[in-house]
C-alpha positions as CSV (number, residue, x, y, z in Angstrom):
1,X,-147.6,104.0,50.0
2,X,-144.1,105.0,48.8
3,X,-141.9,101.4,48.6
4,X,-138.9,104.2,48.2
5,X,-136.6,103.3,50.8
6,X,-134.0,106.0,51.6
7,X,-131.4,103.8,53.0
8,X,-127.0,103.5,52.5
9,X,-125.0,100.0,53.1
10,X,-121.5,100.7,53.4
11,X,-119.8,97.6,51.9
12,X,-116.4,96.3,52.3
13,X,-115.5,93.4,50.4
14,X,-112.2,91.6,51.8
15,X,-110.2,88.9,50.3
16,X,-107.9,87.3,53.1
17,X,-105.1,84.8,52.5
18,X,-106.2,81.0,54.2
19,X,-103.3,81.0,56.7
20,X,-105.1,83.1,58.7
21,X,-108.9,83.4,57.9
22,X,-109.4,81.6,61.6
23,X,-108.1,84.4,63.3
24,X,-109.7,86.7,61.2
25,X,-112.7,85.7,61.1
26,X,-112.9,85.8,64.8
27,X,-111.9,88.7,65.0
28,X,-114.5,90.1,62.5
29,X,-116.7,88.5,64.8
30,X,-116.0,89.3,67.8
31,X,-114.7,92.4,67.7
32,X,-114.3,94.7,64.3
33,X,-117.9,94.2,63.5
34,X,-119.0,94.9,67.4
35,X,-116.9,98.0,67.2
36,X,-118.4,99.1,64.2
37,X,-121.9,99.0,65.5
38,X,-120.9,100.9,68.4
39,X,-120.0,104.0,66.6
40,X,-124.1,104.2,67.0
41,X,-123.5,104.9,62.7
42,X,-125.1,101.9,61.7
43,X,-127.9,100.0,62.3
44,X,-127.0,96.5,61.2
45,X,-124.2,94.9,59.7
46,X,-124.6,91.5,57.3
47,X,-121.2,89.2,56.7
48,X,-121.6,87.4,53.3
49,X,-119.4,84.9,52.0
50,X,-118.3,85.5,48.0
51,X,-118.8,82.1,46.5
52,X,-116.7,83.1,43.3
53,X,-113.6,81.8,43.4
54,X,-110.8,84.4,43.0
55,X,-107.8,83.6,40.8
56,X,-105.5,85.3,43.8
57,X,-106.5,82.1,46.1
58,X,-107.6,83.2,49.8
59,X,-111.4,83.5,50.9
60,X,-113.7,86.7,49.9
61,X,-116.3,88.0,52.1
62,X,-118.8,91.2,51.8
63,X,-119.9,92.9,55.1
64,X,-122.6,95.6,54.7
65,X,-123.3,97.9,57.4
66,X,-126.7,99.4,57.4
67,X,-127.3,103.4,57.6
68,X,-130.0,105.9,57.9
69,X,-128.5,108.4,55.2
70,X,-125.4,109.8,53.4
71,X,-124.5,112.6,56.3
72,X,-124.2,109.4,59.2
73,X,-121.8,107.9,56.5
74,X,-119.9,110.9,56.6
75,X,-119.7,111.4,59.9
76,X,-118.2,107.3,60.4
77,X,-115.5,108.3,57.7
78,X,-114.5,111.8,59.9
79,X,-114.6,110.1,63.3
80,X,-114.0,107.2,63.1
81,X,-113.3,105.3,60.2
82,X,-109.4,105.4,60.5
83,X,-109.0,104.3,63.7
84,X,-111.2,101.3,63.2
85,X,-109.7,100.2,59.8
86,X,-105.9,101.0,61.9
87,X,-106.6,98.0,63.8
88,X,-107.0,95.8,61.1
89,X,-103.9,96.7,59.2
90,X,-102.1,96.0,62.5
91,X,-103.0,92.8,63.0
92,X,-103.2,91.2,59.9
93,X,-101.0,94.0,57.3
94,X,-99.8,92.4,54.1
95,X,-102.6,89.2,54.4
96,X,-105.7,91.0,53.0
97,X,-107.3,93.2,49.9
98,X,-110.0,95.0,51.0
99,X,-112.2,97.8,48.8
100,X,-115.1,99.8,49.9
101,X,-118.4,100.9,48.1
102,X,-121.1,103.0,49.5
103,X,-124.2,101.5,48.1
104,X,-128.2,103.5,48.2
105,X,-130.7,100.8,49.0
106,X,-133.8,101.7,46.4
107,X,-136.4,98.9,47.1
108,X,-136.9,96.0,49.0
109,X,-139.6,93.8,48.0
């Protein structure tokens, strides 16, 4: 049995400012994270909560969006990755830091 998983997580790790998690996080909920499943790229998407406290204040969350390999990654970033980030920036410019990892899932046990 190989336990080699060939998997990606695209992570994107946002810190947003308090006066308007509510809002954001509804949005996030409601609709970022629906639209990002419906690119048919991903396969699942997990919202964590970063328990560190930050020395910039505000609330840090990691959301991982599950993909099959590196070429469906590419293919978000061509089609569709800036119009679905635009919409953020719109909506809540100047409020968050966000930065983005790709991540290769080895194992799960």
């Amino acid at each position: 049995m190989n336990l080699y998983l060939k998997m990606y997580i695209y992570n994107v790790t946002i810190n947003i400012e308090e006066a308007i998690h509510d809002a954001w996080m509804q949005w996030m909920q409601e609709t970022h994270i629906p639209d990002m499943l419906a690119t048919g790229k991903f396969s699942a998407a997990k919202m964590c909560k970063v328990l560190v406290e930050e020395e910039m204040g505000g609330m840090t969350y990691s959301v991982q969006y599950t993909t099959a390999n590196k070429e469906t990654l590419a293919s978000y970033y061509a089609d569709d990755a800036a119009r679905l980030r635009e919409d953020g920036l719109k909506r809540f410019a100047g409020k968050f830091i966000a930065f983005r990892t790709e991540l290769e899932l080895i194992s799960e046990h």
